[in-house]
C-alpha positions in Angstrom: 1.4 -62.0 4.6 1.9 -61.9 8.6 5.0 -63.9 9.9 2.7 -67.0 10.5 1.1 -67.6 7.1 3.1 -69.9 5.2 1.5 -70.0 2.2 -1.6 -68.0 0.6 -3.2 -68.2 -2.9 -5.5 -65.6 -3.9 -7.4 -66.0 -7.4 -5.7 -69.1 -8.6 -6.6 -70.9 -11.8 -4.4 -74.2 -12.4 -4.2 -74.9 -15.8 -3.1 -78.0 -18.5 -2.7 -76.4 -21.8 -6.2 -74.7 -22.2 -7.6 -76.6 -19.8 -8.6 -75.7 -16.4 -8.1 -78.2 -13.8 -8.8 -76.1 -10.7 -10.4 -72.0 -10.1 -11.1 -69.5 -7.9 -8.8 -70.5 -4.9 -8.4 -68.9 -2.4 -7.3 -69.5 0.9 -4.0 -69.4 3.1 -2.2 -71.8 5.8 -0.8 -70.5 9.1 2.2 -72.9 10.6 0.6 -75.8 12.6 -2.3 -75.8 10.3 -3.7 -78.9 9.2 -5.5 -78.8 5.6 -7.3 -81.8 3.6 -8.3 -81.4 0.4 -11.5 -83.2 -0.9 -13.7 -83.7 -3.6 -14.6 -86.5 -6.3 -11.7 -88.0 -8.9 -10.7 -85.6 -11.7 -11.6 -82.5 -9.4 -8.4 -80.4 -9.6 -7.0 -81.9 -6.2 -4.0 -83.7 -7.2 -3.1 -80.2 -9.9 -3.7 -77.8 -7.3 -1.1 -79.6 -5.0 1.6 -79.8 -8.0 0.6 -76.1 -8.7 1.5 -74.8 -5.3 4.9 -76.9 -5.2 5.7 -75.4 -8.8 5.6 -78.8 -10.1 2.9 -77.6 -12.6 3.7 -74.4 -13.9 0.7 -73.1 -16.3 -1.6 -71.2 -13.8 -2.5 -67.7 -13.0 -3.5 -65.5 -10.4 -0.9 -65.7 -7.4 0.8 -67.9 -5.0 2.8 -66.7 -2.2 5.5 -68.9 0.5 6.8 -67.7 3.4 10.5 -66.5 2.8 13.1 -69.9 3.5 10.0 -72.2 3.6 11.0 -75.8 3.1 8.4 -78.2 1.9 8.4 -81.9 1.7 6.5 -83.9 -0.4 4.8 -87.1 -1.0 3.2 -88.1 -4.0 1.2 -91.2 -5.1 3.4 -94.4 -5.1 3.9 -94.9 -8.9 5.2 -98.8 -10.0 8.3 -97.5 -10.5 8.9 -96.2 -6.7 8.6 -99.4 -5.4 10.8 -101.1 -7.4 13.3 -98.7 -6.5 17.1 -100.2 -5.9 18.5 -98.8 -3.2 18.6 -99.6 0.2 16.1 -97.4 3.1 18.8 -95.8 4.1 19.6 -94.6 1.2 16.0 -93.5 0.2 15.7 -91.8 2.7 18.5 -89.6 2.6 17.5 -88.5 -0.4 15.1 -86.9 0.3 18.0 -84.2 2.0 18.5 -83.2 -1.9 15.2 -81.0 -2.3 16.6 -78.2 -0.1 20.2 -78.4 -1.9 20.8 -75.9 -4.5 22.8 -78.4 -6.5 24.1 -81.6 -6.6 27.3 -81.8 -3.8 27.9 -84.5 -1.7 25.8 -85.2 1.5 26.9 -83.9 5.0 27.0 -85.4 8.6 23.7 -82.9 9.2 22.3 -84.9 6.4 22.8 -88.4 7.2 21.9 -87.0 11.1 18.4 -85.6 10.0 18.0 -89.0 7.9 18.4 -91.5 10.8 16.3 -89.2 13.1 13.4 -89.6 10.6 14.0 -92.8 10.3 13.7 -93.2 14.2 10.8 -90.8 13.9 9.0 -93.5 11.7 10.0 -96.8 13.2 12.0 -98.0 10.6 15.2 -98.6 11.9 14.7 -102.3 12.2 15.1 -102.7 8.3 17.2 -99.5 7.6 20.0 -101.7 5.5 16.9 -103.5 3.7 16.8 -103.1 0.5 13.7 -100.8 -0.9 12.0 -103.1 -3.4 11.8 -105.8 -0.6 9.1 -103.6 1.8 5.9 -104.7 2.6 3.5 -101.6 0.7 3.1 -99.9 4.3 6.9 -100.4 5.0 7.4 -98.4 1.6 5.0 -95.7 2.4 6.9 -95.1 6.0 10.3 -94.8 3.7 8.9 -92.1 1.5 7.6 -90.2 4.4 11.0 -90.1 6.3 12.2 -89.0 3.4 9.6 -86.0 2.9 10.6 -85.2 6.7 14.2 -84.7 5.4 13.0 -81.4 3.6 9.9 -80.4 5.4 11.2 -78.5 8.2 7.7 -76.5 7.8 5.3 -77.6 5.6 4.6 -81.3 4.6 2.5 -82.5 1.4 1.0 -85.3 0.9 -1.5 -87.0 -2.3 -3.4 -89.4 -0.7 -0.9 -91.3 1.2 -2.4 -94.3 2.6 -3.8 -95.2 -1.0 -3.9 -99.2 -1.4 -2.8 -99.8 1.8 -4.5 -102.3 4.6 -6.6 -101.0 7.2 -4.2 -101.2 10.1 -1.3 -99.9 8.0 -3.9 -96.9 7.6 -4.5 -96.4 11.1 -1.0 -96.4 12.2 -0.1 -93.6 9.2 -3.0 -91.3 10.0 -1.9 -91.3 13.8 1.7 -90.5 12.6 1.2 -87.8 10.6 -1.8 -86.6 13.1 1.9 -86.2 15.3 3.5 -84.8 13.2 1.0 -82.0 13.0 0.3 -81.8 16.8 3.6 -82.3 18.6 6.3 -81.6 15.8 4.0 -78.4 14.7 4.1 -79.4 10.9 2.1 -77.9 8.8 0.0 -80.3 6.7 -1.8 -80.2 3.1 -3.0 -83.4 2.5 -5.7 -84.9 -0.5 -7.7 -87.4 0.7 -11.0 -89.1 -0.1 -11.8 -90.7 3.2 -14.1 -87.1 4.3 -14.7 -89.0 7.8 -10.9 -89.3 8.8 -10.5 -85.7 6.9 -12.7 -84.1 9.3 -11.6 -85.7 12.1 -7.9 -84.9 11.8 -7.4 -81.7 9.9 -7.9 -78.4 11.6 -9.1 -77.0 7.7 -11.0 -78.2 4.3 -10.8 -77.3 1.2 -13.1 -78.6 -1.1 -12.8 -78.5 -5.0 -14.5 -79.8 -7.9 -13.1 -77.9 -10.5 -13.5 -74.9 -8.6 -12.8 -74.1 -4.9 -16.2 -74.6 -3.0 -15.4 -74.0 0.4 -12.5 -73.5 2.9 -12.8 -73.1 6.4 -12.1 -75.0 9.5 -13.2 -78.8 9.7 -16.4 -78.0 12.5 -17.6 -75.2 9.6 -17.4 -78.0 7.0 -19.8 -80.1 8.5 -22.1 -78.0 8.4 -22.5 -77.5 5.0 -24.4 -79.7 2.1 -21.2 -80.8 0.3 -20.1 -82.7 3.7 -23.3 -84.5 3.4 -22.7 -85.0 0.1 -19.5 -86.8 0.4 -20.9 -88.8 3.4 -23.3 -90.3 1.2 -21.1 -90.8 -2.0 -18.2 -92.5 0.0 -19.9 -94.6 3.1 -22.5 -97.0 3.0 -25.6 -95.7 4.6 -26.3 -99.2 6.7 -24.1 -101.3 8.5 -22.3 -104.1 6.3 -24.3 -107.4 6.9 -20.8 -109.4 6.7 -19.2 -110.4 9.7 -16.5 -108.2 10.2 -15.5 -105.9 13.2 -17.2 -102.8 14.8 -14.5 -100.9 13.1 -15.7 -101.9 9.5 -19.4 -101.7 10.5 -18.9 -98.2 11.0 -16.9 -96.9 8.3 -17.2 -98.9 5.6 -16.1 -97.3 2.1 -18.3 -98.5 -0.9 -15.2 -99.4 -2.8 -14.0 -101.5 -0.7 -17.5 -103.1 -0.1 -18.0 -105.5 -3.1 -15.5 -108.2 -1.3 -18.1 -108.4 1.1 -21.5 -108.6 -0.9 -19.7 -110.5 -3.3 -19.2 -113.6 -1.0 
């Protein structure tokens, strides 16, 4: 790998048991790249991601990481995350434990890098709050300060903004878009909203089962399965409800049926 790549798979199959979740990937990240990964539910996305943080171990083929690469990561909010009982702060500085080799006590450095994230974030209004108290957007800027604490290059992410309002969404992708452009932070990130992916990442990967492509985000349009997605995720007409511009244009069939409901 040149000094830039930071991580490169090359004939990966991500297994559970005998079953294959994910084959035939193949692509690598240069620092300050920013990937999305796509595709339908149950498409190897989320076991591709645990696979390349060693999370999920069964796979073959190979994986490499640039030498001293630290990675932070950010999975799906689980119930039992947000019922978590400690205070921000403390969440937050936890997150300085991935890149310890075991358990010791934390340092000034530690507690330093923790507040900065926290700054980083905007959180510092409710840094003595406790966790379980957070508004679900409050929560989801927590974790994230606490996936800065170890992702001094590389920053992963399973769909992050997952139940979250649409302003709360906003302000998260324009963070993290940031992150990427003025902190140089290398992104991986599964998402199913294809019109923010392509507007924000610098590279796609697109599974279903299998890698179908990877390339950068203007070659991805391109293609069929862009169109694909376009039609399986967005409504094809404007919503007849009388919600904003901002709705009328990107309005996810999921979250339609409150509309056409009424």
């Amino acid at each position: 790998m040149s000094e830039e790549t930071l991580i490169k798979c090359s004939n990966l199959e991500c297994r559970y048991g005998n079953y294959i979740a994910a084959s035939n990937v193949n692509f690598q990240l240069n620092r300050g790249d920013y990937l999305c990964v796509v595709g339908a539910n149950g498409s190897g996305k989320s076991t591709l991601v645990k696979t390349l943080l060693g999370l999920q171990k069964s796979y073959s083929g190979k994986i490499e990481k640039a030498k001293n690469c630290r990675i932070g990561y950010l999975p799906q909010q689980k119930a039992v995350q947000k019922d978590f009982p400690a205070s921000v702060f403390e969440v937050v500085l936890s997150g300085n434990l991935a890149n310890k080799k075991f358990f010791s006590f934390y340092t000034k450095a530690d507690k330093e890098l923790a507040m900065s994230n926290i700054e980083k974030l905007g959180i510092q209004s409710f840094v003595k709050k406790s966790f379980r108290e957070l508004s679900g957007g409050q929560q989801q800027r927590v974790l994230l300060a606490r996936a800065l604490c170890a992702a001094s290059d590389m920053l992963v992410m399973d769909e992050p903004v997952t139940g979250l309002d649409p302003t709360v969404t906003d302000e998260l992708y324009t963070i993290i878009r940031n992150l990427n452009a003025v902190d140089k932070l290398t992104i991986i990130m599964v998402s199913h909203d294809i019109h923010r992916a392509v507007s924000q990442s610098s590279h796609i990967l697109h599974m279903n089962k299998e890698q179908l492509f990877f390339g950068t985000s203007k070659d991805y349009m391109k293609t069929e399965y862009y169109k694909q997605m376009q039609n399986v995720e967005t409504c094809s007409t404007h919503c007849q409800c009388d919600c904003d511009e901002t709705c009328k244009a990107s309005h996810i069939i999921m979250n339609h049926h409150h509309h056409t409901s009424q």
